[in-house]
N, CA, C and O atoms as a GROMACS GRO file, in nm:
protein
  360
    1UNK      N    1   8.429  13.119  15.284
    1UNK     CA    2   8.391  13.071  15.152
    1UNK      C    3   8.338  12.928  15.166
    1UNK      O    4   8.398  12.841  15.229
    2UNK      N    5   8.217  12.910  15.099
    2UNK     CA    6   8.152  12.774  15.104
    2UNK      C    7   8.158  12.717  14.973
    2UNK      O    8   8.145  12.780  14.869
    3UNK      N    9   8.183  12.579  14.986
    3UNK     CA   10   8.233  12.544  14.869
    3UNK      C   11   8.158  12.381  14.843
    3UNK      O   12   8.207  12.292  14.913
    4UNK      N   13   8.026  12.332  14.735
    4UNK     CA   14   8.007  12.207  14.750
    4UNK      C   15   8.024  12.151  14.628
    4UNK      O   16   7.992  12.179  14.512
    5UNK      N   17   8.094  12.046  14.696
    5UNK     CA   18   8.153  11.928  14.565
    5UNK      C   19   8.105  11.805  14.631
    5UNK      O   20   8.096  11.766  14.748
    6UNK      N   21   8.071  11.743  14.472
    6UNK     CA   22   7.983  11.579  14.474
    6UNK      C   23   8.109  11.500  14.432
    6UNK      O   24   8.219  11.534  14.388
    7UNK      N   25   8.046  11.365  14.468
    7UNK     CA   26   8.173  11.296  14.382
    7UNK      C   27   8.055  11.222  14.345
    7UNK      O   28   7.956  11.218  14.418
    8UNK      N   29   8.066  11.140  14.194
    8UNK     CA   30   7.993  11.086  14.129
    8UNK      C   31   7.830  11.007  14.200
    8UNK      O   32   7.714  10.991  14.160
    9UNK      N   33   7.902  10.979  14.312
    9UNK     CA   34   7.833  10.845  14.351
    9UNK      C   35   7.716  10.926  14.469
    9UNK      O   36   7.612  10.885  14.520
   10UNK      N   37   7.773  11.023  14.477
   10UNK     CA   38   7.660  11.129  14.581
   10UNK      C   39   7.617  11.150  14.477
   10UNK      O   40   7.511  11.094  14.447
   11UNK      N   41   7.682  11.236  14.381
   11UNK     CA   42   7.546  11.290  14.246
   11UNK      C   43   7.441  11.194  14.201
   11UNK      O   44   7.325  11.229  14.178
   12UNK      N   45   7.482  11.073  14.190
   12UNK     CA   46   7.389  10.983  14.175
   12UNK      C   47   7.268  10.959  14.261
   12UNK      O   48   7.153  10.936  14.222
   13UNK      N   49   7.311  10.968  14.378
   13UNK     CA   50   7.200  10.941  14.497
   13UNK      C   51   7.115  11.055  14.503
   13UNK      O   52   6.999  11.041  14.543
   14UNK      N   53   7.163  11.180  14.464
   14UNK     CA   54   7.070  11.260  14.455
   14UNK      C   55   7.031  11.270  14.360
   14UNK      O   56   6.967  11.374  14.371
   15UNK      N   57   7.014  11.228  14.234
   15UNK     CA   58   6.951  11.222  14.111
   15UNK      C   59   6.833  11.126  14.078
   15UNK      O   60   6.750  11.130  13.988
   16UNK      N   61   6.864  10.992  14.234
   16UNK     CA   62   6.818  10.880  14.174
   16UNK      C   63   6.879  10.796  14.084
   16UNK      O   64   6.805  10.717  14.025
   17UNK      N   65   6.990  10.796  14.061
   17UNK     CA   66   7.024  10.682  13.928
   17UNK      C   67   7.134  10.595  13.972
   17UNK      O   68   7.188  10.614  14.081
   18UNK      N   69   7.170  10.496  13.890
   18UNK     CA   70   7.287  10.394  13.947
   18UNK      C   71   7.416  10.490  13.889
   18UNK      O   72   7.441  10.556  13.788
   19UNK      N   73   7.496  10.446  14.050
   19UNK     CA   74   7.585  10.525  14.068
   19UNK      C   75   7.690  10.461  13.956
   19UNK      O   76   7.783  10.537  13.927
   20UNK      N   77   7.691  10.324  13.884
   20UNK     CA   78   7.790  10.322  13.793
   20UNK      C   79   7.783  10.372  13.653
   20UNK      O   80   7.873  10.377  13.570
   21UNK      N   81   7.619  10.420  13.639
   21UNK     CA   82   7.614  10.462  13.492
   21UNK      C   83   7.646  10.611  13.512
   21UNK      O   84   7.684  10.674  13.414
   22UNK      N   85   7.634  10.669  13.620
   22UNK     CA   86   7.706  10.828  13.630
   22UNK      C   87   7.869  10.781  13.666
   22UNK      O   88   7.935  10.872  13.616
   23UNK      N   89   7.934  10.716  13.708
   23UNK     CA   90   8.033  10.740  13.696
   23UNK      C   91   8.074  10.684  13.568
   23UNK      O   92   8.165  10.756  13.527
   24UNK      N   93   8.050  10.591  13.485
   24UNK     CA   94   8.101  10.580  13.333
   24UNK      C   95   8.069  10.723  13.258
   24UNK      O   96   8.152  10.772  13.182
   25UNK      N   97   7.945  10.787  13.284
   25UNK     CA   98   7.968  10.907  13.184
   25UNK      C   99   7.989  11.059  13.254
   25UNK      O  100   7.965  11.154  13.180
   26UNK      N  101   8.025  11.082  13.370
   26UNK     CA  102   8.067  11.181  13.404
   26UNK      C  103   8.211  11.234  13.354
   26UNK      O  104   8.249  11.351  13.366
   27UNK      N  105   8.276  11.142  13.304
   27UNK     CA  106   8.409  11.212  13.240
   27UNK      C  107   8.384  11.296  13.144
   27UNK      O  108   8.465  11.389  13.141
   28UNK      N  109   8.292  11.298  13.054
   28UNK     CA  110   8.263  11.314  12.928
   28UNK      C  111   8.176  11.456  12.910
   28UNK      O  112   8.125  11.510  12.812
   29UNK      N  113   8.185  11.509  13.115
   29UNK     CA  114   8.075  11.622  13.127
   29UNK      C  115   8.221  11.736  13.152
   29UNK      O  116   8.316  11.721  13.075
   30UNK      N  117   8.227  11.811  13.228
   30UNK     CA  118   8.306  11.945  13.306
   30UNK      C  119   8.317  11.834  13.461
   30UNK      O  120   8.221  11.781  13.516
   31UNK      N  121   8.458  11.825  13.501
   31UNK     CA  122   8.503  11.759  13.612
   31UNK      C  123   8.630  11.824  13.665
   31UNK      O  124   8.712  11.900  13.614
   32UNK      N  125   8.616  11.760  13.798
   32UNK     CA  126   8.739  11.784  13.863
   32UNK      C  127   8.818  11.655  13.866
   32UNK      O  128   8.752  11.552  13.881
   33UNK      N  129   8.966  11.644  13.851
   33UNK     CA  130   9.068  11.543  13.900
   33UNK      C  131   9.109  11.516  13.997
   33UNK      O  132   9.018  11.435  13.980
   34UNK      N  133   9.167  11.492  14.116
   34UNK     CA  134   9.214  11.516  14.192
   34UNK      C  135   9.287  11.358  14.201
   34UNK      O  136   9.236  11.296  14.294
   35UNK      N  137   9.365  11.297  14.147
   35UNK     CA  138   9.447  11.184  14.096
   35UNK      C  139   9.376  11.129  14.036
   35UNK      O  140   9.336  11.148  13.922
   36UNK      N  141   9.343  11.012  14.149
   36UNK     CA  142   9.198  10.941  14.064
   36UNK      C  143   9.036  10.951  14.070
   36UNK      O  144   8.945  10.891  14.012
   37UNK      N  145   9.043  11.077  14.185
   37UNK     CA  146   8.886  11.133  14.252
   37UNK      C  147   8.875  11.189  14.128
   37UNK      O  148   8.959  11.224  14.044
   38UNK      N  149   8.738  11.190  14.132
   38UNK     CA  150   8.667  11.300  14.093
   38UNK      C  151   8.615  11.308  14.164
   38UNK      O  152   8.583  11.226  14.250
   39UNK      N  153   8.568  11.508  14.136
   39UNK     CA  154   8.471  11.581  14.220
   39UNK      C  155   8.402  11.643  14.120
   39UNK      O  156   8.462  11.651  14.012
   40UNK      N  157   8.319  11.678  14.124
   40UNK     CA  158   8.199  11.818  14.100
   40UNK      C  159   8.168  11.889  14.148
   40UNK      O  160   8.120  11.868  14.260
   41UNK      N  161   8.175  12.014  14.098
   41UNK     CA  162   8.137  12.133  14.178
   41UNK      C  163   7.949  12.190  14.148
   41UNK      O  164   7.892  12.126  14.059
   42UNK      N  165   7.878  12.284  14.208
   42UNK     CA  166   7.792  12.239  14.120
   42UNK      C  167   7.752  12.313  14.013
   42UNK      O  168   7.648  12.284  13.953
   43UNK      N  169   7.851  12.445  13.967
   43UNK     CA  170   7.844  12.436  13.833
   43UNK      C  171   7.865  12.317  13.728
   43UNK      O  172   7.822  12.312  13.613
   44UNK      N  173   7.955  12.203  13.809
   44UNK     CA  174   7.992  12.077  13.733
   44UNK      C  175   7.845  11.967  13.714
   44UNK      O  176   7.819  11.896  13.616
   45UNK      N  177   7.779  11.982  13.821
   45UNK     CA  178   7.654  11.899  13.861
   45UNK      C  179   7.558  11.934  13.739
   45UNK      O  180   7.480  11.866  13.672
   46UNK      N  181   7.599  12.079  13.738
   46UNK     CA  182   7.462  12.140  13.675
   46UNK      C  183   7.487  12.086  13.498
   46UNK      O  184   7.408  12.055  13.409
   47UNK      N  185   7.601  12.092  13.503
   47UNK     CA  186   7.644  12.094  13.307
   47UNK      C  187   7.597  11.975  13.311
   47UNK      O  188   7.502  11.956  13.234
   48UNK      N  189   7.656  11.813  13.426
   48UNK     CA  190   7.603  11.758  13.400
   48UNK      C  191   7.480  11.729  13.354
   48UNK      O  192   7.463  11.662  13.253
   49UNK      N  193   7.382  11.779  13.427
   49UNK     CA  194   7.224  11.740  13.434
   49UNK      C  195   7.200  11.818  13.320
   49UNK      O  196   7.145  11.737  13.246
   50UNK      N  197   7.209  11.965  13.237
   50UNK     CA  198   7.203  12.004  13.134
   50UNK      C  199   7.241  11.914  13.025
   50UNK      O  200   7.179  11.904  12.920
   51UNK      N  201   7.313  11.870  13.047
   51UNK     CA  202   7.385  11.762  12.926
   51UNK      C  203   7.284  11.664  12.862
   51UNK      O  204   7.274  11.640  12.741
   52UNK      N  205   7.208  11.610  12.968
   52UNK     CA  206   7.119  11.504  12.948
   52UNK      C  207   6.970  11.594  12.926
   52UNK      O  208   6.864  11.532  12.933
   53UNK      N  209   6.969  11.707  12.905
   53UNK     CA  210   6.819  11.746  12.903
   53UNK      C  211   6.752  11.727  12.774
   53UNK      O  212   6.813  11.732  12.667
   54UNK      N  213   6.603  11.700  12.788
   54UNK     CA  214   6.531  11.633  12.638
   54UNK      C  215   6.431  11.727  12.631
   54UNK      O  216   6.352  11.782  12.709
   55UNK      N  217   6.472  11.727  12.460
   55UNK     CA  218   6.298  11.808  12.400
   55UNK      C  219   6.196  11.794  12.484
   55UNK      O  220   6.180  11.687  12.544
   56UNK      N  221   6.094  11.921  12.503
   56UNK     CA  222   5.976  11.800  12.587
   56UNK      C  223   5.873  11.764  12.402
   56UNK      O  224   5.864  11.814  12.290
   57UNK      N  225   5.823  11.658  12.472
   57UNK     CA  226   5.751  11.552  12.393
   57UNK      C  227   5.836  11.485  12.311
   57UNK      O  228   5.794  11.425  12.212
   58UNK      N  229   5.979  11.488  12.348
   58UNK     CA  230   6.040  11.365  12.263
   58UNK      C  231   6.112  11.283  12.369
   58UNK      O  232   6.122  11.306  12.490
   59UNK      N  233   6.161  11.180  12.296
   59UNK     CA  234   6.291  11.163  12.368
   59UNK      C  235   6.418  11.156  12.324
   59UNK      O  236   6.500  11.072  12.359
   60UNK      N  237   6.434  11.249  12.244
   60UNK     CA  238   6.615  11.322  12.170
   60UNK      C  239   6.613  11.387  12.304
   60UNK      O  240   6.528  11.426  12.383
   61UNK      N  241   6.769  11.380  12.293
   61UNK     CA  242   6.851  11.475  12.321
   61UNK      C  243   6.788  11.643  12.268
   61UNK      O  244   6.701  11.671  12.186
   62UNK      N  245   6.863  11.721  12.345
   62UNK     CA  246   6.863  11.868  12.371
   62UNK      C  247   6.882  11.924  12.258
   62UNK      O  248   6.813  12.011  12.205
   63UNK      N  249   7.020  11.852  12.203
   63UNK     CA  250   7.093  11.934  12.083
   63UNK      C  251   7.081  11.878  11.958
   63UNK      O  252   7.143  11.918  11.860
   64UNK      N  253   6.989  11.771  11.959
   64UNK     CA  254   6.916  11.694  11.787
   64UNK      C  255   6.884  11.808  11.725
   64UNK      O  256   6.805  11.871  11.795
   65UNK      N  257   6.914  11.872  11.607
   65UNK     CA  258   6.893  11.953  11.498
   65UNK      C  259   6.738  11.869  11.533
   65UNK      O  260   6.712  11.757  11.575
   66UNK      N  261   6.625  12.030  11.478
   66UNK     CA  262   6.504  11.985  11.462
   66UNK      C  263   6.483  11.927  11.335
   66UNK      O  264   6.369  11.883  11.322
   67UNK      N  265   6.551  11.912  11.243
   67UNK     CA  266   6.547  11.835  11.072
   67UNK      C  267   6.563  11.667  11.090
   67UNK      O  268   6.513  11.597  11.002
   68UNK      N  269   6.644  11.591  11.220
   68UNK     CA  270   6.667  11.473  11.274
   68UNK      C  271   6.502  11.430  11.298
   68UNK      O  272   6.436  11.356  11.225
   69UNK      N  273   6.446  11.512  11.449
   69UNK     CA  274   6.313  11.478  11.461
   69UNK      C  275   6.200  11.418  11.375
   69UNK      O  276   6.115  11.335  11.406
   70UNK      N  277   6.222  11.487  11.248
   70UNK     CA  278   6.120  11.440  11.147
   70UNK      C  279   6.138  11.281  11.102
   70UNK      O  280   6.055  11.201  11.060
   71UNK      N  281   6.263  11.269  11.125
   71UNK     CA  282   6.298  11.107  11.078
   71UNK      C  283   6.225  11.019  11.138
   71UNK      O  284   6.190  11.040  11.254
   72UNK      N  285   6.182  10.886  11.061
   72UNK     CA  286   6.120  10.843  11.064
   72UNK      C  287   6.164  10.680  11.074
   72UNK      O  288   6.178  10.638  10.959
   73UNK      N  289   6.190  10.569  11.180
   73UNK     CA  290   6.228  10.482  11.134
   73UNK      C  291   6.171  10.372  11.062
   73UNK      O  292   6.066  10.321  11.103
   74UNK      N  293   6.251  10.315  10.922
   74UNK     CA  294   6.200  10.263  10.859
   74UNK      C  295   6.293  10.090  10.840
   74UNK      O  296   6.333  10.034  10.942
   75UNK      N  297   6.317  10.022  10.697
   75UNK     CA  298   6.371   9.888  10.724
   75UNK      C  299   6.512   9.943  10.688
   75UNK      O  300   6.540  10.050  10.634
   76UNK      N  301   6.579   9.860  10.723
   76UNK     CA  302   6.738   9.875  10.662
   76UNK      C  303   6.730   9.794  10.545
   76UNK      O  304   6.649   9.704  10.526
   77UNK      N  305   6.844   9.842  10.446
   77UNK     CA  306   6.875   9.822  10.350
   77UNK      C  307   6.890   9.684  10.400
   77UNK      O  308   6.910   9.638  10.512
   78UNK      N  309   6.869   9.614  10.251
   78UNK     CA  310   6.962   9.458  10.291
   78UNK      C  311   7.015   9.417  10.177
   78UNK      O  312   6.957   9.431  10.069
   79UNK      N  313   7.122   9.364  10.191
   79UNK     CA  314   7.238   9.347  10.113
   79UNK      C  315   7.246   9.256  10.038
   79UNK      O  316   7.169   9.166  10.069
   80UNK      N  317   7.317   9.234   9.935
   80UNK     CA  318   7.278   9.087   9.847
   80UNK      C  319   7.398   9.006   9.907
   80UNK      O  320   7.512   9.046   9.930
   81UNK      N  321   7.352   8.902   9.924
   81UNK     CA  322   7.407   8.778   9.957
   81UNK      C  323   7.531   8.732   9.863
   81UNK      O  324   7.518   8.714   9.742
   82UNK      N  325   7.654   8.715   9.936
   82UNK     CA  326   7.727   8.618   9.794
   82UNK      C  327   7.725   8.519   9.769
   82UNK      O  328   7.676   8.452   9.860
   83UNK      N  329   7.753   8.462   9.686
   83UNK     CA  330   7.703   8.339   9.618
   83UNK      C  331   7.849   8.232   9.621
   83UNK      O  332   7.962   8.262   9.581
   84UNK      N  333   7.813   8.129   9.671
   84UNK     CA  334   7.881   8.038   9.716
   84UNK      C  335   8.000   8.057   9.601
   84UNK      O  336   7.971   8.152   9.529
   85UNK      N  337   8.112   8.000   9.568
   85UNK     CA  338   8.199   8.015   9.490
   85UNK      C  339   8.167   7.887   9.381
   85UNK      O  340   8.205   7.881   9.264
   86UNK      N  341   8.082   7.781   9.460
   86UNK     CA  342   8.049   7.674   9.342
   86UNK      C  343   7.978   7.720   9.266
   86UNK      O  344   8.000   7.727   9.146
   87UNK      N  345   7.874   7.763   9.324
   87UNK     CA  346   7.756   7.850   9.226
   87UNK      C  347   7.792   7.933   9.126
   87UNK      O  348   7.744   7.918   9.014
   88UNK      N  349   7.883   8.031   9.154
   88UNK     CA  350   7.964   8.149   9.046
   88UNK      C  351   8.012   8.089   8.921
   88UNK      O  352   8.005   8.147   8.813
   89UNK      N  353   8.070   7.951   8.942
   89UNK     CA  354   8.159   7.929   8.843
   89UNK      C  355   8.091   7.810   8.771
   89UNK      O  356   8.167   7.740   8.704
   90UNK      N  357   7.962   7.775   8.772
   90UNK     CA  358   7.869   7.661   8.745
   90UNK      C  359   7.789   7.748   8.648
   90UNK      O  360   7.691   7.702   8.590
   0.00000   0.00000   0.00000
């Protein structure tokens, strides 16, 4: 039986990316423990890299409801200011 497991910092090297921004979000994918190792298997590799996959011609995420896409960014609200406490009572 052949068996291949990454640990973060190989997955990285083969992905191309810095090995500390895959290990901050690899917890958050399908992992192995092993105290304080982690491993990946590469069904684990794979969920990873699924995880991060994008619309093509956007750049959302996979799983953005297509009703999000249409949004459009515009200004933020802005808030009224309070008014000094001298001012209020003048």
């Amino acid at each position: 039986m052949s068996l291949t497991v990454y640990t973060p910092r190989a997955l990285a090297e083969i992905l191309g990316l810095d090995p500390t921004w895959v290990e901050r979000r690899v917890t958050q994918h399908p992992h192995h423990r092993f105290g304080r190792k982690i491993r990946l298997t590469e069904a684990d590799a794979m969920a990873f890299i699924e995880a991060h996959a994008v619309l093509a011609g956007t750049d959302a995420p996979a799983e953005v409801p297509a009703a999000l896409l249409e949004l459009r960014p515009g200004r933020a609200p802005r808030g009224r200011r309070a008014k000094p406490a001298d001012a209020a009572t003048a």
